[in-house]
C-alpha positions as CSV (number, residue, x, y, z in Angstrom):
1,X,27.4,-17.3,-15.8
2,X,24.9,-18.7,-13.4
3,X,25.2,-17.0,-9.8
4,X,23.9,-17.8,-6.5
5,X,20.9,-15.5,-4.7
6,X,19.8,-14.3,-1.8
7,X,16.4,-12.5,-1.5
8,X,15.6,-11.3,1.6
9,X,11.6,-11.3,1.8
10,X,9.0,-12.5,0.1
11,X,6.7,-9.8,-0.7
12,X,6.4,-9.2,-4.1
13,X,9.1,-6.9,-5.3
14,X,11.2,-10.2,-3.6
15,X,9.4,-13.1,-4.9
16,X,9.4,-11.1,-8.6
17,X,12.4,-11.2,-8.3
18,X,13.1,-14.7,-7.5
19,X,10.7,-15.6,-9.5
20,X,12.8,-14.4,-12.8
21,X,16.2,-15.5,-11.4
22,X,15.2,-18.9,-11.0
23,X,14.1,-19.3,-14.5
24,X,16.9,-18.3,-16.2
25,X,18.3,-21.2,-14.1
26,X,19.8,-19.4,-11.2
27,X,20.4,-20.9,-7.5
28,X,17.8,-18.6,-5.4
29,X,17.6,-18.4,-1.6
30,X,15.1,-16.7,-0.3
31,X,14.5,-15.8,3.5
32,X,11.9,-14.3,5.2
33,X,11.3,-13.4,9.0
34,X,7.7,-13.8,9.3
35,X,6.1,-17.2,9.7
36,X,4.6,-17.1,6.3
37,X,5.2,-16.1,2.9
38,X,4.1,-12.8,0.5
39,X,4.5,-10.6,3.1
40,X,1.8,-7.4,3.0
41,X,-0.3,-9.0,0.6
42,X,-0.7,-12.2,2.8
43,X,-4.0,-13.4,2.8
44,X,-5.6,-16.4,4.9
45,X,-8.9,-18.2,4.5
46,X,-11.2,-17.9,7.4
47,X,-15.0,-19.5,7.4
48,X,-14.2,-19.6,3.6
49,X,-13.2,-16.2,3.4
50,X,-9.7,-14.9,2.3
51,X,-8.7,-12.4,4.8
52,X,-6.2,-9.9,3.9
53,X,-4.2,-9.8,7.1
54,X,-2.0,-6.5,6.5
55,X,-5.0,-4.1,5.5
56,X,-6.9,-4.3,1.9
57,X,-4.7,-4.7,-1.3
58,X,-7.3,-3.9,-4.4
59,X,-5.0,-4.7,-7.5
60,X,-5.4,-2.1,-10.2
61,X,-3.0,-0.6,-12.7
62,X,-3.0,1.3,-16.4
63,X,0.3,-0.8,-17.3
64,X,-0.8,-4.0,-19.4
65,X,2.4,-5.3,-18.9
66,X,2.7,-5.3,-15.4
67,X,-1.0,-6.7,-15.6
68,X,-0.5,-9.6,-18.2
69,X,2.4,-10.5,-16.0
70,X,0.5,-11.3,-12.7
71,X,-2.2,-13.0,-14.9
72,X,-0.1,-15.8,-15.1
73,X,-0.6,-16.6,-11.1
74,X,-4.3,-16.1,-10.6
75,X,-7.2,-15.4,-11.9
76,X,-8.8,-12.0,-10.8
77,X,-12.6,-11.1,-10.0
78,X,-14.0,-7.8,-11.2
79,X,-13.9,-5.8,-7.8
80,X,-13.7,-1.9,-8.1
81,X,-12.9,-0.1,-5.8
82,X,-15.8,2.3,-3.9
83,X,-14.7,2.9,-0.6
84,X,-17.8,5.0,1.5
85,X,-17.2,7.7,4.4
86,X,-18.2,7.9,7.5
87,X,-18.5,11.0,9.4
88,X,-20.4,10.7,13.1
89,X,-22.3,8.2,11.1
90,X,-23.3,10.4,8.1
91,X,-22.8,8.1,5.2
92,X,-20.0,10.3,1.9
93,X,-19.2,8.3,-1.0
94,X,-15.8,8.3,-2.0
95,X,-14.0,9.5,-4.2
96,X,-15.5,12.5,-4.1
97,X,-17.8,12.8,-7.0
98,X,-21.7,14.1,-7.8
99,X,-22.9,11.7,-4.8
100,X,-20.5,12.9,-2.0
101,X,-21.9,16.4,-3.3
102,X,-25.5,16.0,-3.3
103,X,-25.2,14.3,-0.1
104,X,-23.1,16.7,1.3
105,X,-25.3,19.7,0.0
106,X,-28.0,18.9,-1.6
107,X,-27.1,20.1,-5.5
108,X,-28.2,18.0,-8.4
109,X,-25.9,19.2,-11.4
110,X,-22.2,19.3,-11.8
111,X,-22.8,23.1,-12.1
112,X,-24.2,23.5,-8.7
113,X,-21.2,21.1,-7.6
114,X,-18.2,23.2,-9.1
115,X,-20.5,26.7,-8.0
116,X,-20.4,25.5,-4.2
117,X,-16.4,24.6,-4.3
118,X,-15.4,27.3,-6.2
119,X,-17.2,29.8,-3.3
120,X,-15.1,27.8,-0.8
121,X,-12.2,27.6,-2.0
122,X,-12.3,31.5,-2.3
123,X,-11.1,31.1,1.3
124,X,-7.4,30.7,-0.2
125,X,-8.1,33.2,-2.9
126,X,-4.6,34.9,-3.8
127,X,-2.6,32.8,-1.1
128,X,-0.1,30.2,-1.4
129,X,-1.2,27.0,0.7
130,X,2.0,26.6,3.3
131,X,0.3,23.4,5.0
132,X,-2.0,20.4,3.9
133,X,-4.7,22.3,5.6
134,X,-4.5,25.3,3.1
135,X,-3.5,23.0,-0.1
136,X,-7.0,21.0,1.0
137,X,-9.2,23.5,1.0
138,X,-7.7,25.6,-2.5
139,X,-8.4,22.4,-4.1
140,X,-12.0,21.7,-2.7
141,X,-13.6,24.1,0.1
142,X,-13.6,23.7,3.8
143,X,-16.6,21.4,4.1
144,X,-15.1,18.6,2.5
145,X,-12.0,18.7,4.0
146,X,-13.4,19.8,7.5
147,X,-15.7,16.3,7.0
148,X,-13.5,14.1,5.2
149,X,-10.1,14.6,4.9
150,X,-8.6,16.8,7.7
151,X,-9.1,13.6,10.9
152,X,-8.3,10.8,8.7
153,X,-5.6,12.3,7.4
154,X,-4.3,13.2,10.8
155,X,-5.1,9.6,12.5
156,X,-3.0,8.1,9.1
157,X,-0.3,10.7,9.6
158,X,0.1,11.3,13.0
159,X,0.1,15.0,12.9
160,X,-2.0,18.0,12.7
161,X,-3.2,18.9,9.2
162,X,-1.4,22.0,9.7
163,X,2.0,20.9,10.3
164,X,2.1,18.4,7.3
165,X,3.8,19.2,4.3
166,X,1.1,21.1,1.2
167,X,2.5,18.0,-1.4
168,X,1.4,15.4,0.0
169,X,-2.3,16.3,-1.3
170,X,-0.6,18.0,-5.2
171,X,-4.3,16.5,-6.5
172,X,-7.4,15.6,-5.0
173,X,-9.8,13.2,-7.2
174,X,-12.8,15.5,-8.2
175,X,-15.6,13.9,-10.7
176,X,-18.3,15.4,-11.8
177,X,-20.2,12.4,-12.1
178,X,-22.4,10.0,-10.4
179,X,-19.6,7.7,-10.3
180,X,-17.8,5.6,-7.5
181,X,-15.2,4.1,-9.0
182,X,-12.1,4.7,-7.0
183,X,-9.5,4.3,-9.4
184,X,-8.9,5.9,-13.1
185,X,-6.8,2.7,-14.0
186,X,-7.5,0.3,-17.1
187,X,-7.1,-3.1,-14.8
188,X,-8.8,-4.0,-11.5
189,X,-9.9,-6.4,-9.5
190,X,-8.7,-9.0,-6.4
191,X,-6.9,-12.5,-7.3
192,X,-9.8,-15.5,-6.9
193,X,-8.6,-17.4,-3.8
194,X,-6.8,-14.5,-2.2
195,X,-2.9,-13.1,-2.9
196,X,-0.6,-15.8,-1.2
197,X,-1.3,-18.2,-4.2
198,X,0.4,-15.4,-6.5
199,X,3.8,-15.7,-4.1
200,X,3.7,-19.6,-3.9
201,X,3.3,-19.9,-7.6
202,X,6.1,-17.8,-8.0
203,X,8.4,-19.4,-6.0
204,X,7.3,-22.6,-7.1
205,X,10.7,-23.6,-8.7
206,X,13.5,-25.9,-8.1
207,X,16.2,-23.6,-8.2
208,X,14.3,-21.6,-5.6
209,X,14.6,-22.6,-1.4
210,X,11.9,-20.6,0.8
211,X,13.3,-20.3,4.6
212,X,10.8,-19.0,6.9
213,X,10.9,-17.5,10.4
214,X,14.6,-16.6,9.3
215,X,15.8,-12.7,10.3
216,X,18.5,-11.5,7.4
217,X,20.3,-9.4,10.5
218,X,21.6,-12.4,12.6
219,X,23.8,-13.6,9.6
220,X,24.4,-10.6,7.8
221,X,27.9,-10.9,7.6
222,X,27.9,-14.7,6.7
223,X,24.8,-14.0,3.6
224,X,27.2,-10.9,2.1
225,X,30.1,-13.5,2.2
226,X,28.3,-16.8,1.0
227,X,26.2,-15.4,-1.9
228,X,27.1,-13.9,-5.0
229,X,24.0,-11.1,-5.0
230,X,21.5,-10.2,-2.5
231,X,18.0,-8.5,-3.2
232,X,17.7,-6.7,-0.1
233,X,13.5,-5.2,0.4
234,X,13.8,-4.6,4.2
235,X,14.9,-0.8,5.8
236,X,17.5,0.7,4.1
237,X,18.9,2.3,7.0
238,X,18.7,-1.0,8.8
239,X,21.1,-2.4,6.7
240,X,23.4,0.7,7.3
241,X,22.7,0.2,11.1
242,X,21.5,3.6,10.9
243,X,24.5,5.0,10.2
244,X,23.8,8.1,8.5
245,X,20.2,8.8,10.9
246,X,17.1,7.0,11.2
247,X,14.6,7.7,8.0
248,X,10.8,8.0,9.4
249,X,8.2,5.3,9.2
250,X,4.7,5.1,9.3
251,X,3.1,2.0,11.6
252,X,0.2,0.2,11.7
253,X,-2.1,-2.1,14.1
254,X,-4.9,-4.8,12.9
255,X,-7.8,-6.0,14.9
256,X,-9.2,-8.8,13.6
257,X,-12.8,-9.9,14.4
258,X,-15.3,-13.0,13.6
259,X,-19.1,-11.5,13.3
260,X,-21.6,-14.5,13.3
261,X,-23.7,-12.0,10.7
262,X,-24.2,-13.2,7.3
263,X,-22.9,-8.9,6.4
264,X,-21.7,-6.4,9.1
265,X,-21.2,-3.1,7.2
266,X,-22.8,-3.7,3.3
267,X,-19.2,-2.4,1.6
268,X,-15.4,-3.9,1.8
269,X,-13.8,-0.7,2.8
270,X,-15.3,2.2,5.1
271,X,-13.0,5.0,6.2
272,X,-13.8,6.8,9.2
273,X,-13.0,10.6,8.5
274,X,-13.8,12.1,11.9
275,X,-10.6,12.7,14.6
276,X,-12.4,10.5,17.4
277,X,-12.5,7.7,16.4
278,X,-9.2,5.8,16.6
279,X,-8.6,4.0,13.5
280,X,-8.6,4.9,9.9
281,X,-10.7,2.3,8.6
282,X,-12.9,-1.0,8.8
283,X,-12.7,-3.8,5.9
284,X,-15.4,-6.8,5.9
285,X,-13.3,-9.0,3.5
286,X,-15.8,-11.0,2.6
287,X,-17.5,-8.0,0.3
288,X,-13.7,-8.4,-1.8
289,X,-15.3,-11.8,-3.4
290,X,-18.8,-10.6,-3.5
291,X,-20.2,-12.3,-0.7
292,X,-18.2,-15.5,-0.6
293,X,-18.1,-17.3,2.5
294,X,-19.6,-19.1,4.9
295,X,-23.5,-18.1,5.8
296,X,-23.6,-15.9,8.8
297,X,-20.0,-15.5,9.3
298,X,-18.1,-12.5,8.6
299,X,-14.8,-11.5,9.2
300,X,-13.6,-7.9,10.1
301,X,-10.5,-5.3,10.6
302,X,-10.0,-2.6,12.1
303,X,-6.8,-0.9,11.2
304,X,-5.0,1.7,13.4
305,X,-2.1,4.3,11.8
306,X,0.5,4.4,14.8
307,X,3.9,5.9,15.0
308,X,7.1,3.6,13.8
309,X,9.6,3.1,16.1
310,X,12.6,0.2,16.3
311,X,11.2,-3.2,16.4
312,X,7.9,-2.6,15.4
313,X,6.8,-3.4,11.9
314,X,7.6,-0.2,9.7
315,X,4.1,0.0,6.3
316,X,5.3,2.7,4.5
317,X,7.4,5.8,4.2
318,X,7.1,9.3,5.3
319,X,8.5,10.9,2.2
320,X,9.0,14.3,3.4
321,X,11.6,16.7,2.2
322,X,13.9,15.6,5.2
323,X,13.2,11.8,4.9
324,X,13.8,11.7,1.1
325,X,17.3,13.8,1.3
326,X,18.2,11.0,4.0
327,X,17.3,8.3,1.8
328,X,19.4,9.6,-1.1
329,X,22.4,9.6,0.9
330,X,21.7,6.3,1.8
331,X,20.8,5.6,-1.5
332,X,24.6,6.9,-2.9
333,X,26.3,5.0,-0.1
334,X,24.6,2.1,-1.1
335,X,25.8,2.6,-4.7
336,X,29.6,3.5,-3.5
337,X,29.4,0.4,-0.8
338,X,27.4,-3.0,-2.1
339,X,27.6,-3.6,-5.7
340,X,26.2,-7.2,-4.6
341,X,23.1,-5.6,-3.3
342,X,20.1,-4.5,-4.9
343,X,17.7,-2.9,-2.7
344,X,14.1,-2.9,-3.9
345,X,10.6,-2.3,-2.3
346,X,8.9,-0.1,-0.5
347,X,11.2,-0.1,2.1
348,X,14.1,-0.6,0.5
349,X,13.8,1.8,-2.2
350,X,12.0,4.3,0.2
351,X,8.9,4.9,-1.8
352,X,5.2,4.8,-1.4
353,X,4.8,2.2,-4.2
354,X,1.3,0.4,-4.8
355,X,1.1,-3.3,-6.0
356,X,1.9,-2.8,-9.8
357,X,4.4,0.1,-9.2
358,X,6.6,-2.5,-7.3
359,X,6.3,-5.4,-9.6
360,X,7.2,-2.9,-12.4
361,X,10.5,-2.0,-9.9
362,X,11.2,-5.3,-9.6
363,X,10.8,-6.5,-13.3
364,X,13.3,-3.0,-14.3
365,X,15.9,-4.9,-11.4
366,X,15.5,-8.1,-13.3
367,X,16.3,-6.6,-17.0
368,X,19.5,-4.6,-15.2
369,X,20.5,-7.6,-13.7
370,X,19.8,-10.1,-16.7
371,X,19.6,-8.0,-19.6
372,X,23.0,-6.3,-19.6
């Protein structure tokens, strides 16, 4: 039996989502507050550049599935990933790998490499880390986290090193190789003509009606009583009304600049690793499409962590051992409560989920929906 659908957002767990619904010849509805669709991965051409307007989104995944799927909206370019340090303008390639080493001491050979973080990491020799600070430097000595993890971690964070939890950094990337690939994963690469194209294609659809600038809270009642299943990707405990506590957020502020250089920085992403300087990163899109553009125009960001509080946008999830016990009883109210409402996303399945882990979410929501 066909049903009648409301998806509230149009990121892509959402438009996934909607996308899949519609063709099987379901009536979809799909809302979404902002003023435009695809929400994270939005991108907007500027002086012939596409801009990604909520911080980069590099595509990559191991799952052929997930990445035959998104072939079917664009075509993608061959970017990888190779992100470079800066440290009070000392230049570390990232991840860290046989060039962040010889740069950072001077050894030639893998040997010399492992040799130099196995004498500092005797530093934890025997003890358990308690702390991010302790897990850091068991996994790779105190220079390299001293230089390039401890301040940007606690700029993205928003807390001393030594008061966040020793999980969040299980694994660091080490390679013993001349290598700056980024990412382990089979499939890379950025969509040709930016991300929003991947959104409208999948909500191209005649069962499917888009309504922007359109806030899911100021008809909540009416949307649980009108429609026959919602796909809910906004805050969890929003849609509780915080009932059970507020789960913890992590925030994040975009400056956006136009640089009448033909190339500002020589590299899409550089993080700046020191504690001064107050945001995380800079991104010259233009370096995403190899150069693409208009002649002496550039286009870049500065992005700034900052702490989440009501009303401002929430980016991701601070899955600490109190946040994720919140979320599960959330999680089983939501189960006991709204059988019409799958949750899904990032935020509404609170989970740090990159681009292919939530099209892979939403696809699983589709077969339990469809595939019964």
């Amino acid at each position: 039996m066909k049903k009648n659908y409301l998806v509230v957002g149009s990121g892509l767990f959402g438009a996934v989502f909607a996308h899949e619904a519609a063709k099987r010849g379901n009536k979809v509805t799909v809302i979404e507050q902002r003023n435009h669709l695809a929400g994270n991965i939005y991108t907007k051409e500027v002086d012939g550049i596409q801009v990604h307007q909520y911080g980069a989104h590099i595509f990559h995944t191991s799952n052929k599935e997930v990445w035959d799927y998104v072939q079917q909206f664009a075509e993608f370019n061959r970017y990888t990933n190779a992100p470079v340090a800066n440290y009070y303008g000392k230049m570390y390639n990232l991840p860290f790998n046989m060039n962040t080493f010889s740069e950072m001491w001077g050894v030639r050979t893998p040997q010399e490499a492992m040799d130099k973080i196995n004498e500092q990491r005797q530093e934890m020799a025997g003890k358990e880390p308690q702390n991010l600070e302790e897990q850091a430097i068991s996994l790779i000595g105190r220079d390299i986290y001293e230089k390039l993890i401890k301040g940007y971690t606690e700029k993205q964070w928003g807390r001393k090193a030594t008061e966040l939890p020793a999980f969040i950094i299980k694994r660091l990337p080490v390679r013993l190789t001349y290598d700056n690939n980024y990412f382990n994963d089979d499939y890379q690469g950025i969509p040709k003509g930016g991300y929003t194209q991947i959104v409208e294609k999948m909500l191209d659809n005649e069962n499917i009606e888009v309504k922007l600038n359109t806030d899911f809270f100021d008809n909540k009642d009416e949307y649980l009583k009108t429609f026959d299943k919602i796909v809910y990707t906004g805050m969890i405990d929003k849609f509780f009304d915080y009932k059970l506590g507020e789960l913890e957020y992590r925030s994040l502020h975009f400056e956006t600049e136009e640089k009448d250089v033909d190339n500002y920085q020589g590299n899409a992403v550089i993080n700046y690793t020191d504690a001064e300087t107050p945001y995380t990163r800079v991104i010259e899109h233009k370096h995403f499409e190899f150069g693409k553009g208009d002649k002496n125009k550039t286009i870049i960001t500065r992005e700034y962590p900052a702490d989440w509080k009501r009303g401002d946008e929430p980016y991701y999830p601070v899955n600490n051992e109190r946040n994720n016990e919140l979320y599960k009883q959330y999680r089983e109210l939501a189960e006991k409560e709204n059988d019409k409402v799958i949750f899904g996303g990032r935020l509404g399945q609170y989970k740090y989920y990159n681009m292919d882990q939530v099209i892979s979410a939403a696809l699983e929501s589709v077969k339990g929906e469809f595939e019964k």
